[in-house]
Chimera marker file (.cmm) of the C-alpha trace (Angstrom):
<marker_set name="trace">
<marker id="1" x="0.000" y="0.000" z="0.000" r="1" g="1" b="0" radius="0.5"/>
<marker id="2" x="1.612" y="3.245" z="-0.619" r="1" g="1" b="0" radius="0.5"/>
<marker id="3" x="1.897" y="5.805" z="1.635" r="1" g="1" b="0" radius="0.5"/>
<marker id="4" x="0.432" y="9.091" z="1.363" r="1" g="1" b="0" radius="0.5"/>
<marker id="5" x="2.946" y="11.466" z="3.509" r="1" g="1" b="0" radius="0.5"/>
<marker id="6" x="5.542" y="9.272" z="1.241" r="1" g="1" b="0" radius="0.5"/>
<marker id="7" x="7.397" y="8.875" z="4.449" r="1" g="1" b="0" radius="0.5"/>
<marker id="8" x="8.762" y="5.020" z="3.541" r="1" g="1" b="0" radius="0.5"/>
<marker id="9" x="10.807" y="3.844" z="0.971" r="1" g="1" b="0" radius="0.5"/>
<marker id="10" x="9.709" y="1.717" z="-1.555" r="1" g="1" b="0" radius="0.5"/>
<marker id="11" x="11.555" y="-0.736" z="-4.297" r="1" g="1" b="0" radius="0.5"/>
<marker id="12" x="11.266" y="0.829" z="-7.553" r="1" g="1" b="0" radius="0.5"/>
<marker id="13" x="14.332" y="-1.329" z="-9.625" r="1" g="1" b="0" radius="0.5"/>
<marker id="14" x="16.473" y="-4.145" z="-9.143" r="1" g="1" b="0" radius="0.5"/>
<marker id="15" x="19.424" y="-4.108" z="-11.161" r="1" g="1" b="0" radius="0.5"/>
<marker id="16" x="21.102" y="-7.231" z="-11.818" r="1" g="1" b="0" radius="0.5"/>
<marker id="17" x="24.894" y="-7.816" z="-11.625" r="1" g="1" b="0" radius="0.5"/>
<marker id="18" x="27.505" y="-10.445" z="-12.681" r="1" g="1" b="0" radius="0.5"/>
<marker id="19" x="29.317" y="-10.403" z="-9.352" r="1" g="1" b="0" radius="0.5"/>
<marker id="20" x="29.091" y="-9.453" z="-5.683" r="1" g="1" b="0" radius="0.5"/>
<marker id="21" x="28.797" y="-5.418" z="-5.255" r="1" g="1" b="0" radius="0.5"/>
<marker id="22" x="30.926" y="-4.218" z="-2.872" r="1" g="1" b="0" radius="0.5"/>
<marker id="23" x="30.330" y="-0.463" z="-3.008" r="1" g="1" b="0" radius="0.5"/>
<marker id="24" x="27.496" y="2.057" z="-4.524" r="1" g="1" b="0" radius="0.5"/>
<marker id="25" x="27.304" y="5.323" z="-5.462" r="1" g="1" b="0" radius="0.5"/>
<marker id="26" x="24.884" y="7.709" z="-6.441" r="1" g="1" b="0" radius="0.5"/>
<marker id="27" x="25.021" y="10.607" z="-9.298" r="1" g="1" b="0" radius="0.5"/>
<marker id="28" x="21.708" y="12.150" z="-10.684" r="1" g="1" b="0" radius="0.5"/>
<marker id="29" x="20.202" y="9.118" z="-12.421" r="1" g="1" b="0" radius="0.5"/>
<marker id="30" x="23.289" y="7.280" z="-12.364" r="1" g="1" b="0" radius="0.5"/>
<marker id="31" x="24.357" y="4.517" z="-10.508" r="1" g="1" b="0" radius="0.5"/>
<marker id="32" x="28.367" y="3.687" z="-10.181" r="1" g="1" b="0" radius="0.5"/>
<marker id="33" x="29.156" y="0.140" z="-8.533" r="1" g="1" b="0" radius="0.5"/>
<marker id="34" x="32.358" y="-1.386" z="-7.370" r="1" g="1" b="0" radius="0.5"/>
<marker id="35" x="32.717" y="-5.234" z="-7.329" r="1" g="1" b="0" radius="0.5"/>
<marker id="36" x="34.616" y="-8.382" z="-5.789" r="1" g="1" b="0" radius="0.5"/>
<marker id="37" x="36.171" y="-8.996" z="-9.153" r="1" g="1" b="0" radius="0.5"/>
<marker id="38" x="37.705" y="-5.519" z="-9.580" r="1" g="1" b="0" radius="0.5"/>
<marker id="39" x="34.796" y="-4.457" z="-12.101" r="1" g="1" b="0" radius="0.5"/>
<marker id="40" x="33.407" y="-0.256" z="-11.762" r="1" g="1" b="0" radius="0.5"/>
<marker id="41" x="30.216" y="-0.408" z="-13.539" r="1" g="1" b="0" radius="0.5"/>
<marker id="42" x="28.223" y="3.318" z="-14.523" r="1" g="1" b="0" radius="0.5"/>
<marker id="43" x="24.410" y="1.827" z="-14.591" r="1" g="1" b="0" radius="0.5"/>
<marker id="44" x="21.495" y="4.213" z="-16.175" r="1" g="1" b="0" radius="0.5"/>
<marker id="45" x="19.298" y="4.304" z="-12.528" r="1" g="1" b="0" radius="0.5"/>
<marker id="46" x="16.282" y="4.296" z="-14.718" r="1" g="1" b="0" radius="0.5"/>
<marker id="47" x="16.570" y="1.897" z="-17.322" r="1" g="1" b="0" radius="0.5"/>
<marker id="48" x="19.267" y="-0.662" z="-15.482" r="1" g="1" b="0" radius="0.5"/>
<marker id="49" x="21.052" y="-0.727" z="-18.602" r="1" g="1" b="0" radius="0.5"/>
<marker id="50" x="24.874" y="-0.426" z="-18.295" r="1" g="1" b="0" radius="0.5"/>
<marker id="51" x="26.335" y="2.636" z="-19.859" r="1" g="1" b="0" radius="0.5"/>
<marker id="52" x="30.098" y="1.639" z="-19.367" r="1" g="1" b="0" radius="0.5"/>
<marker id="53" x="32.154" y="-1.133" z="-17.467" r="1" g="1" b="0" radius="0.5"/>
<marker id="54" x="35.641" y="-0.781" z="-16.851" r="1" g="1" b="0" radius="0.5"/>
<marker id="55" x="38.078" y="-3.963" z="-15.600" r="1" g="1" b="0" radius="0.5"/>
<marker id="56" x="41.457" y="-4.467" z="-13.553" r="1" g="1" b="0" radius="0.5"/>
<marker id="57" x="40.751" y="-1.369" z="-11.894" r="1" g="1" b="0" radius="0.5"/>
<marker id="58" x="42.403" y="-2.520" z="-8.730" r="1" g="1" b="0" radius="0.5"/>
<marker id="59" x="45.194" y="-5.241" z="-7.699" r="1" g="1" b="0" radius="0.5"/>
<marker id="60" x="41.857" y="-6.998" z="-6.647" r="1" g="1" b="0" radius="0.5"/>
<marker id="61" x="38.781" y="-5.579" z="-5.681" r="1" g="1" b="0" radius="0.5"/>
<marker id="62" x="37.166" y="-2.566" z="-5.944" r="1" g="1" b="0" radius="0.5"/>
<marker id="63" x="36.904" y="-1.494" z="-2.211" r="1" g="1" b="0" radius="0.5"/>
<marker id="64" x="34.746" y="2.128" z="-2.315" r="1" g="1" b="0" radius="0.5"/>
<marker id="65" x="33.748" y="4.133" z="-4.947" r="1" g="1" b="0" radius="0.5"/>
<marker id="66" x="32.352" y="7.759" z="-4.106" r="1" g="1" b="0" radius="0.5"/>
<marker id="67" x="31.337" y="10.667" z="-6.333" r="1" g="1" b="0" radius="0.5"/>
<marker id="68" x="31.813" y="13.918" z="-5.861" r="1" g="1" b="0" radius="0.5"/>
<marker id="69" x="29.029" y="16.725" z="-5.201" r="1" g="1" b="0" radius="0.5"/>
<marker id="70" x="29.720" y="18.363" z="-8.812" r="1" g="1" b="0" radius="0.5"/>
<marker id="71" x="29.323" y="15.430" z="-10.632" r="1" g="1" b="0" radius="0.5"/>
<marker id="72" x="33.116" y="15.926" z="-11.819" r="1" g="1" b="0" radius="0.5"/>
<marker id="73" x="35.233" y="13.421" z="-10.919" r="1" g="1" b="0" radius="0.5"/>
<marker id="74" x="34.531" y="9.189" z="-9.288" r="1" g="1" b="0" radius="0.5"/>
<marker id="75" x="36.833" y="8.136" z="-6.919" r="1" g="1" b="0" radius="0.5"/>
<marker id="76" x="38.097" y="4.316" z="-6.153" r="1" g="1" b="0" radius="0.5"/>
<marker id="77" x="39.773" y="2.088" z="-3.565" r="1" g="1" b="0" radius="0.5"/>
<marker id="78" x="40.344" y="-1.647" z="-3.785" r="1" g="1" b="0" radius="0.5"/>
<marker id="79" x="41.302" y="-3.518" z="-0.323" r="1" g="1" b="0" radius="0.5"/>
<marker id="80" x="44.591" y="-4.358" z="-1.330" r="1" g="1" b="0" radius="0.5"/>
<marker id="81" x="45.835" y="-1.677" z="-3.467" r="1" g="1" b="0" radius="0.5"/>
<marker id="82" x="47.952" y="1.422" z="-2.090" r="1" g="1" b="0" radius="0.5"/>
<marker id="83" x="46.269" y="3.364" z="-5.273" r="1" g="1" b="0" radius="0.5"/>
<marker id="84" x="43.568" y="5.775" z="-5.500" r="1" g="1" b="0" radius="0.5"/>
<marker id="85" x="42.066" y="6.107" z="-8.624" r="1" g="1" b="0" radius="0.5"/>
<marker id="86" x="40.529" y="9.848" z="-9.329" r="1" g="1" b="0" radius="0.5"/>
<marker id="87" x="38.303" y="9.145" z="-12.768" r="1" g="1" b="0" radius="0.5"/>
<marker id="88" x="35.943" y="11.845" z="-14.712" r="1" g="1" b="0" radius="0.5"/>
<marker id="89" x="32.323" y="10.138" z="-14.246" r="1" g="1" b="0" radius="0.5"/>
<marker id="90" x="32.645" y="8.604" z="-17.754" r="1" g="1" b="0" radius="0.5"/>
<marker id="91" x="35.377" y="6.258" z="-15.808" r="1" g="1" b="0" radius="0.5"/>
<marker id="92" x="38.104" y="7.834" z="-17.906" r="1" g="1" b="0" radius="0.5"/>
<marker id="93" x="41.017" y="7.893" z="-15.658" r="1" g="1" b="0" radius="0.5"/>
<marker id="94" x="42.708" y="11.538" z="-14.732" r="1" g="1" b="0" radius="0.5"/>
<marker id="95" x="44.749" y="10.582" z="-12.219" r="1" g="1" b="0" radius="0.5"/>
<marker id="96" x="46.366" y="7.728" z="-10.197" r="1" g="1" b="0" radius="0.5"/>
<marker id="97" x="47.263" y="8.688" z="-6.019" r="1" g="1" b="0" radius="0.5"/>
<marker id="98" x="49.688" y="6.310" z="-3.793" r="1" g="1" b="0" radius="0.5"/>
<marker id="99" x="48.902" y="5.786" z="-0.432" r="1" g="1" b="0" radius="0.5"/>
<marker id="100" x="51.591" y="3.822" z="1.967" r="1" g="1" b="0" radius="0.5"/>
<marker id="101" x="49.526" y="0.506" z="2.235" r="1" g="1" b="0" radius="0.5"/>
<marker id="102" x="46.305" y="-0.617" z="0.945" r="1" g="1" b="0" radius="0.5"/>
<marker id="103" x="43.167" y="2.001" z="1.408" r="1" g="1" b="0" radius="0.5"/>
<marker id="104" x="39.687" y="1.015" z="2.847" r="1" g="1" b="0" radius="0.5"/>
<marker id="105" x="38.054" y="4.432" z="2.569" r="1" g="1" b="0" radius="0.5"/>
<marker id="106" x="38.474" y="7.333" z="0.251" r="1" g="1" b="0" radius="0.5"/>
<marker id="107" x="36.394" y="10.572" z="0.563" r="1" g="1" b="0" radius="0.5"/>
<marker id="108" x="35.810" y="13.741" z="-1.751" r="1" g="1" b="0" radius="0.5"/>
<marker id="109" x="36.090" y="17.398" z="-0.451" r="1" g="1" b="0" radius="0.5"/>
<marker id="110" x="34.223" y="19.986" z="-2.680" r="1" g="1" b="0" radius="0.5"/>
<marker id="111" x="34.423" y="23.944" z="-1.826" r="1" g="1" b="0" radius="0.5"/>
<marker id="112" x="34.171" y="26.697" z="-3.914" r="1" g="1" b="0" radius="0.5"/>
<marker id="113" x="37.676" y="27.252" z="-3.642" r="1" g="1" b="0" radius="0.5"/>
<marker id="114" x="39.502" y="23.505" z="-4.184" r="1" g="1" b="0" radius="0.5"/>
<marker id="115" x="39.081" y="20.065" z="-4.382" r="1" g="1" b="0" radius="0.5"/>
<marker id="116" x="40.434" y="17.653" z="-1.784" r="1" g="1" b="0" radius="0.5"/>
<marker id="117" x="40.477" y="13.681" z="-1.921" r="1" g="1" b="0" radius="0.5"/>
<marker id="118" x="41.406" y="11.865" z="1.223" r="1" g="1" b="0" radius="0.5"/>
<marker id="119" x="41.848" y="8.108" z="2.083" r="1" g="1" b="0" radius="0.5"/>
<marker id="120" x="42.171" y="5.925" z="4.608" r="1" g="1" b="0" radius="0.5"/>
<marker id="121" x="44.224" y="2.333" z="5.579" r="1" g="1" b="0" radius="0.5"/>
<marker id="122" x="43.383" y="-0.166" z="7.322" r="1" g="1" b="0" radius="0.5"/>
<marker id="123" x="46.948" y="0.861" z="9.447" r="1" g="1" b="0" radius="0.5"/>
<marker id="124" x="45.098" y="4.009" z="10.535" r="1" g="1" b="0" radius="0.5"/>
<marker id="125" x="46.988" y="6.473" z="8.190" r="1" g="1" b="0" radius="0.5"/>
<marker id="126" x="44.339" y="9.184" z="6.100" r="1" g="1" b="0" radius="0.5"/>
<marker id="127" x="46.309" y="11.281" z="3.539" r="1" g="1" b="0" radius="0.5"/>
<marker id="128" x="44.750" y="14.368" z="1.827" r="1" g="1" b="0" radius="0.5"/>
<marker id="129" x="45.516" y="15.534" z="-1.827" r="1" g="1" b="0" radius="0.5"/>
<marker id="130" x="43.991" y="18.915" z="-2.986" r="1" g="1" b="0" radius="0.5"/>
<marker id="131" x="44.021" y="19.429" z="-6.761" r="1" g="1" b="0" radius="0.5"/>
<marker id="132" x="46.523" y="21.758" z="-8.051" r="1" g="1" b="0" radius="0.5"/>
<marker id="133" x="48.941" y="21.637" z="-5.095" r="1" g="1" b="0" radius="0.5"/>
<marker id="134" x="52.524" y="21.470" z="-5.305" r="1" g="1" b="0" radius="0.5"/>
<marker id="135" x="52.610" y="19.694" z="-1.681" r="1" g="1" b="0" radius="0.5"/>
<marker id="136" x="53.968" y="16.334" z="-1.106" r="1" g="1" b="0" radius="0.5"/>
<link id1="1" id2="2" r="1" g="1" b="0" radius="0.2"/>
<link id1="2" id2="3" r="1" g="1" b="0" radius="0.2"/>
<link id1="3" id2="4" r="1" g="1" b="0" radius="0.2"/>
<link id1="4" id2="5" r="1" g="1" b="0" radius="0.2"/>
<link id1="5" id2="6" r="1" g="1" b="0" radius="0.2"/>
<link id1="6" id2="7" r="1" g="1" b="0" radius="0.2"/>
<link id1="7" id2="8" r="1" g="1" b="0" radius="0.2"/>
<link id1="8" id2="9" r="1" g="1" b="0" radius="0.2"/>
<link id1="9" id2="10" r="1" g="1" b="0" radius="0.2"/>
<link id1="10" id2="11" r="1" g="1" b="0" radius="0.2"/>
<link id1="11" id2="12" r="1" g="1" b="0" radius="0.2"/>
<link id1="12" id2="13" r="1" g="1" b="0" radius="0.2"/>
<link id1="13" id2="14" r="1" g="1" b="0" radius="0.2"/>
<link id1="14" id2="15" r="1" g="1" b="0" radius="0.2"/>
<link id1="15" id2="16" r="1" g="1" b="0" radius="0.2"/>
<link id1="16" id2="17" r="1" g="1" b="0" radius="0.2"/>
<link id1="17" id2="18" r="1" g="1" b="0" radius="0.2"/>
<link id1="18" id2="19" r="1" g="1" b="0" radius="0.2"/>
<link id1="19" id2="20" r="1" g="1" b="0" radius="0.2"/>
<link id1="20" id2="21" r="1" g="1" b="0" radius="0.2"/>
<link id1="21" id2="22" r="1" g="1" b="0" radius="0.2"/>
<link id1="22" id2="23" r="1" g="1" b="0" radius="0.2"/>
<link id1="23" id2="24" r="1" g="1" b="0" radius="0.2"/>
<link id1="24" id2="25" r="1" g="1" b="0" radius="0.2"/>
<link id1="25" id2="26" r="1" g="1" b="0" radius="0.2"/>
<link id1="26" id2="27" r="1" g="1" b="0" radius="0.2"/>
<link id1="27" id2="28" r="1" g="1" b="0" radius="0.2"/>
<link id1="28" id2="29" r="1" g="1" b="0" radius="0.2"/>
<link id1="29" id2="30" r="1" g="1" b="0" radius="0.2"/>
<link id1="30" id2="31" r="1" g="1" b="0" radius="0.2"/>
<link id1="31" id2="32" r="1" g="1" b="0" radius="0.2"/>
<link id1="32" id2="33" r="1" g="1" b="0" radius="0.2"/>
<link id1="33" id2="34" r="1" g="1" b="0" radius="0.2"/>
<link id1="34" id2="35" r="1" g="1" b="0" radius="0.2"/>
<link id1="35" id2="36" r="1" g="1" b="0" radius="0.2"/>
<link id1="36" id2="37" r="1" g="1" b="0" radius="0.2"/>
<link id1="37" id2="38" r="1" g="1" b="0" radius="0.2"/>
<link id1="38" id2="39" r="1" g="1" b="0" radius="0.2"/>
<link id1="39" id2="40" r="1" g="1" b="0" radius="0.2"/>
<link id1="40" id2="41" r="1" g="1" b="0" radius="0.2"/>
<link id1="41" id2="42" r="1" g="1" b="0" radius="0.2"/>
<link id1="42" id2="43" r="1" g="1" b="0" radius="0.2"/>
<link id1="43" id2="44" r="1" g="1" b="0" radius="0.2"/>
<link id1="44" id2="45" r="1" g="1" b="0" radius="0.2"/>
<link id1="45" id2="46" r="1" g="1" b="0" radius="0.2"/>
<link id1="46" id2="47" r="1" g="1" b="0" radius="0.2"/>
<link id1="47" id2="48" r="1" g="1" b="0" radius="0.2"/>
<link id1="48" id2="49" r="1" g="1" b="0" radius="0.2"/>
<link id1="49" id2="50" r="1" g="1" b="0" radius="0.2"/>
<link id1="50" id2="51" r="1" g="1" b="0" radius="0.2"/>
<link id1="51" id2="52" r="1" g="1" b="0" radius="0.2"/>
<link id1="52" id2="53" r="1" g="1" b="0" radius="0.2"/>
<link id1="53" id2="54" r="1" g="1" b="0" radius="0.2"/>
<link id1="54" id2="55" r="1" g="1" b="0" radius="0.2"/>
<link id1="55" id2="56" r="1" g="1" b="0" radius="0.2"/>
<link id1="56" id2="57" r="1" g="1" b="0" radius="0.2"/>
<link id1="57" id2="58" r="1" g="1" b="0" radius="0.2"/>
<link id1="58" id2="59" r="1" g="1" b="0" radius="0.2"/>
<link id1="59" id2="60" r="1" g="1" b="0" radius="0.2"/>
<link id1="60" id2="61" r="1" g="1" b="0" radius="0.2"/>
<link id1="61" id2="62" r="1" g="1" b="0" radius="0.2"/>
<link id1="62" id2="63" r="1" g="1" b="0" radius="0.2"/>
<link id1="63" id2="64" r="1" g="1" b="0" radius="0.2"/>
<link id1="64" id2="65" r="1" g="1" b="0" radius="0.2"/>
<link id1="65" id2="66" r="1" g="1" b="0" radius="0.2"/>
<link id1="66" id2="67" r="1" g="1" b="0" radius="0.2"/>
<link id1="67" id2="68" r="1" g="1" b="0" radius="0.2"/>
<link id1="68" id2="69" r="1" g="1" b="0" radius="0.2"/>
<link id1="69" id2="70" r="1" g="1" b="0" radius="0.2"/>
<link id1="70" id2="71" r="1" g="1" b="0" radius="0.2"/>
<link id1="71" id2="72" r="1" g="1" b="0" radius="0.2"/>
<link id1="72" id2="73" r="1" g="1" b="0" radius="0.2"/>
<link id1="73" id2="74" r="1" g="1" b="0" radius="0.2"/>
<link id1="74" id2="75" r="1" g="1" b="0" radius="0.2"/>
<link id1="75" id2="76" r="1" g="1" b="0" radius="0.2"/>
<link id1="76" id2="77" r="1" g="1" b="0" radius="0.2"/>
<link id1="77" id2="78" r="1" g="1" b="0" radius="0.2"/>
<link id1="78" id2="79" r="1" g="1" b="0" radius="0.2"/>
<link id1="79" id2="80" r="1" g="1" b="0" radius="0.2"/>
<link id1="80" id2="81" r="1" g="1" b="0" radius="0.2"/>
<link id1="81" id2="82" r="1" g="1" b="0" radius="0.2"/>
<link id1="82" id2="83" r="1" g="1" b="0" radius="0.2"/>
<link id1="83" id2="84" r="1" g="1" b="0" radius="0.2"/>
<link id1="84" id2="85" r="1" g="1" b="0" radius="0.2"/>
<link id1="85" id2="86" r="1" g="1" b="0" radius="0.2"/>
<link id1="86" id2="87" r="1" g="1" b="0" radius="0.2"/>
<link id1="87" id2="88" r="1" g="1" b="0" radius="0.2"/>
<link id1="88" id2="89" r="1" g="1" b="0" radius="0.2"/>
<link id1="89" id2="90" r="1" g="1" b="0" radius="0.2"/>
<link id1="90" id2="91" r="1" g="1" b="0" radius="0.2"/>
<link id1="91" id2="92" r="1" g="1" b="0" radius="0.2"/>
<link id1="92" id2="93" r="1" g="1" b="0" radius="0.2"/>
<link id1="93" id2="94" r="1" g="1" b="0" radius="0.2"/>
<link id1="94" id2="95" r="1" g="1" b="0" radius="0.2"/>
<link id1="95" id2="96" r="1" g="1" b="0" radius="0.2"/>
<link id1="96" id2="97" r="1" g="1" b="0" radius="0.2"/>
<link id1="97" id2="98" r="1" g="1" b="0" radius="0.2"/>
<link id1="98" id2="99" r="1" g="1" b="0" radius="0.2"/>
<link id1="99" id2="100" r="1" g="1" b="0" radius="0.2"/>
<link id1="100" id2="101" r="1" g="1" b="0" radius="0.2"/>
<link id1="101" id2="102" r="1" g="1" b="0" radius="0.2"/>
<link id1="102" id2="103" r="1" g="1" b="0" radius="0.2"/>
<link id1="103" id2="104" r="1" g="1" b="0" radius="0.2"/>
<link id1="104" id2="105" r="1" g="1" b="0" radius="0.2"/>
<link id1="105" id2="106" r="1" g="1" b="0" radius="0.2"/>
<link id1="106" id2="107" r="1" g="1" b="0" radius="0.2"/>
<link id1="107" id2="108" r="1" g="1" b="0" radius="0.2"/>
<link id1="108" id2="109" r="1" g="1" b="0" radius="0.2"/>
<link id1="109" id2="110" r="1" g="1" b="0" radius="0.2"/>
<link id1="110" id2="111" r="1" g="1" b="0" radius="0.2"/>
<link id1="111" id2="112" r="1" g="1" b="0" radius="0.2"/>
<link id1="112" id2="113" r="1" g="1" b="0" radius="0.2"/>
<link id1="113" id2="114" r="1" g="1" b="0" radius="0.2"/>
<link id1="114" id2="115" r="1" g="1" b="0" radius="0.2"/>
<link id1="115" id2="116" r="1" g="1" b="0" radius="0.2"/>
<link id1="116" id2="117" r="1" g="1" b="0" radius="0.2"/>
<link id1="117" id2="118" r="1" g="1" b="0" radius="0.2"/>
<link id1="118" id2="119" r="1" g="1" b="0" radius="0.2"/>
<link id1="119" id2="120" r="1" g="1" b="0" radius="0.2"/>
<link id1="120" id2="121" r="1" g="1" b="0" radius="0.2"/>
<link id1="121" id2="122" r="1" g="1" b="0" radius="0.2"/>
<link id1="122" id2="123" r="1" g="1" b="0" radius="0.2"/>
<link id1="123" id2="124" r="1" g="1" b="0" radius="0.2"/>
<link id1="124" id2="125" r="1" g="1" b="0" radius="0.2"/>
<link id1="125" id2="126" r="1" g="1" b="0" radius="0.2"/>
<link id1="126" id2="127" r="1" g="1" b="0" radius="0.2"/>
<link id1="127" id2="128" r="1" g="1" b="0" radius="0.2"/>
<link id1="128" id2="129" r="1" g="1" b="0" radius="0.2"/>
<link id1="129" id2="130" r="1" g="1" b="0" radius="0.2"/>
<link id1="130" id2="131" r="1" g="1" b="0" radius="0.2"/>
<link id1="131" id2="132" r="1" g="1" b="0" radius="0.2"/>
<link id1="132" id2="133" r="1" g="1" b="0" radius="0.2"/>
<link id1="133" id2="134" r="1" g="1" b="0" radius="0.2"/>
<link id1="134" id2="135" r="1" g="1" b="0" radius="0.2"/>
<link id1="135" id2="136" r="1" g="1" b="0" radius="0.2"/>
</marker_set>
């Protein structure tokens, strides 16, 4: 029954994948997925219908994927990869990040003024990179 204040959530699609999905992300009417067999997939949230699929992303596994506010730029971990992949949202690569040791977490920092990616290990280290700097 629905409900009239629309205060619950409801299923409206079920989109079908070859693999376990580790992570999901969210963009407009676009869905990105990360999977156990190092697979990013950009799904049309309407449809279902896969718009791109990229492979060997990762040494492994795609850990987290997370888009940023803008809509500019996808970001990607795997579990046992000291890499952090910074993509546009058409999963063209831009640039690749090293962490120490392999990342769990990665995070994306939008102001008007820059644009700041930070990840985190499982060894409790979190590194920020802000685009354009000359730092480290």
């Amino acid at each position: 029954m629905a409900d009239p204040d629309n205060k619950n959530y409801t299923i409206v699609r079920v989109i079908e994948n070859d693999n376990s999905v580790n992570t999901v992300a969210c963009l407009s009417n676009t869905i990105f997925s990360g999977d156990y067999d190092d697979v990013i997939t950009k799904w049309d949230q309407r449809t279902g219908q896969v718009l791109k699929r990229i492979t060997n992303v990762h040494a492994e596994l795609v850990y987290r994927v997370v888009v940023s506010t803008s809509g500019e730029i996808m970001v990607s971990c795997g579990e046992t990869d000291p890499t952090i992949k910074v993509m546009n949202t058409d999963l063209e690569l831009q640039q690749s990040l090293q962490h120490d040791n392999d990342v769990l977490s990665v995070a994306v920092l939008e102001t008007p003024e820059s644009t700041m990616i930070a990840a985190g290990t499982k060894w409790g280290k979190v590194k920020v990179w802000k685009k354009g700097s000359t730092g480290e």
